[in-house]
C-alpha positions as CSV (number, residue, x, y, z in Angstrom):
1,X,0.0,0.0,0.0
2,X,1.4,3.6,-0.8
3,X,0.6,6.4,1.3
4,X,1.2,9.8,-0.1
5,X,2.3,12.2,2.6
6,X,-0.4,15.2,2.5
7,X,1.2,18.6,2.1
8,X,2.2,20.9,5.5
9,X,0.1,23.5,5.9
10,X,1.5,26.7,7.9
11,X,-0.7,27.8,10.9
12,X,0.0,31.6,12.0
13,X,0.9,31.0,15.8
14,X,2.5,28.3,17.7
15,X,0.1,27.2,20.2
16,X,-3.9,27.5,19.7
17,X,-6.8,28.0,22.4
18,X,-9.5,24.9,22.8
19,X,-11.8,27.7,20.6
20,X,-9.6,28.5,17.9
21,X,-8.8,24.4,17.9
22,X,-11.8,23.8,17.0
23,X,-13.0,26.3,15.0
24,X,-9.7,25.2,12.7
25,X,-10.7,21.4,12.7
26,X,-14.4,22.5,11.9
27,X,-15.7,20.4,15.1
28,X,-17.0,21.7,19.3
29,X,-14.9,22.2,22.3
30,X,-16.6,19.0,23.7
31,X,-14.6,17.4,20.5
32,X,-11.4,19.1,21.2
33,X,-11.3,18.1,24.9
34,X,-12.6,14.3,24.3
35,X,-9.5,14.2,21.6
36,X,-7.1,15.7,24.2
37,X,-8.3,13.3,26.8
38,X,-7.9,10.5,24.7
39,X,-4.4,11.3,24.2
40,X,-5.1,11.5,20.3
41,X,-4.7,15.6,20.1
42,X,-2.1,16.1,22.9
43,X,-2.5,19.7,24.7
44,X,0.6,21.6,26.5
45,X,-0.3,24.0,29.4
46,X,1.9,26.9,28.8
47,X,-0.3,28.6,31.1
48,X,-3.1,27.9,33.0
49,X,-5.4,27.2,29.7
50,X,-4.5,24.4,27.6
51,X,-2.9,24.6,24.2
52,X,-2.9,22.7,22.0
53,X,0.4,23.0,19.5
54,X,0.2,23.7,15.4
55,X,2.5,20.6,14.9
56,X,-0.6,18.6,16.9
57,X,-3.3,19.9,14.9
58,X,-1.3,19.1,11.5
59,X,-0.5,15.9,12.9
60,X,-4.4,14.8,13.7
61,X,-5.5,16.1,10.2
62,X,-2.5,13.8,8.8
63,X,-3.9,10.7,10.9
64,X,-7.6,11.9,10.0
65,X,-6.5,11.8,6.0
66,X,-4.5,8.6,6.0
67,X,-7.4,6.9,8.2
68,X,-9.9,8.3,5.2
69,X,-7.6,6.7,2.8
70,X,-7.5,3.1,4.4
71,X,-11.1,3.0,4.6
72,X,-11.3,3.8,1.4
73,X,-9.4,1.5,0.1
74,X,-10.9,-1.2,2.5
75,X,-14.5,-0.5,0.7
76,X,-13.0,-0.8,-2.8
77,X,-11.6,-4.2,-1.9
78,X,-14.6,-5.2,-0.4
79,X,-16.3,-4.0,-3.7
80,X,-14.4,-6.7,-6.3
C-alpha cells in the first residue's frame, strides 16, 4: 500500500486555544477536549489554559487523511 504524505500547511501561531482548535478542525470544544483526553490531540499547558500546538493539529488532520484513505481502500476491496 502507498501512502502519499499530504502537504504541510502553515498555521499563523504556535500554540492554539481549545476555541480557535476547534474552529480550525471545523468540530466543538466538547470534541477538542474528548480528543485531548484520549491522548489523540495532545495539549501543553503553557499557562493555566491548555494549548494545543500547530505541529498537533497538523498531525491529527494527517492521521484523520491517512485513516480516510484506508477506509477507502478497505471498501474498494470489499467492492471486487
Amino acid at each position: 500500500m502507498n501512502i502519499v504524505k499530504p502537504q504541510s500547511c502553515q498555521l499563523d501561531k504556535l500554540l492554539y486555544s481549545i476555541p480557535e482548535t476547534a474552529t480550525l478542525l471545523s468540530c466543538s470544544k466538547s470534541t477538542i477536549y474528548s480528543l485531548m483526553r484520549s491522548g489523540v490531540l495532545p495539549a501543553v499547558h503553557s499557562t493555566s489554559s491548555a494549548r494545543i500546538s500547530s505541529s498537533a493539529i497538523v498531525r491529527y488532520v494527517e492521521f484523520l487523511e491517512i485513516q480516510s484513505r484506508i477506509q477507502a481502500q478497505e471498501i474498494n476491496e470489499a467492492l471486487r
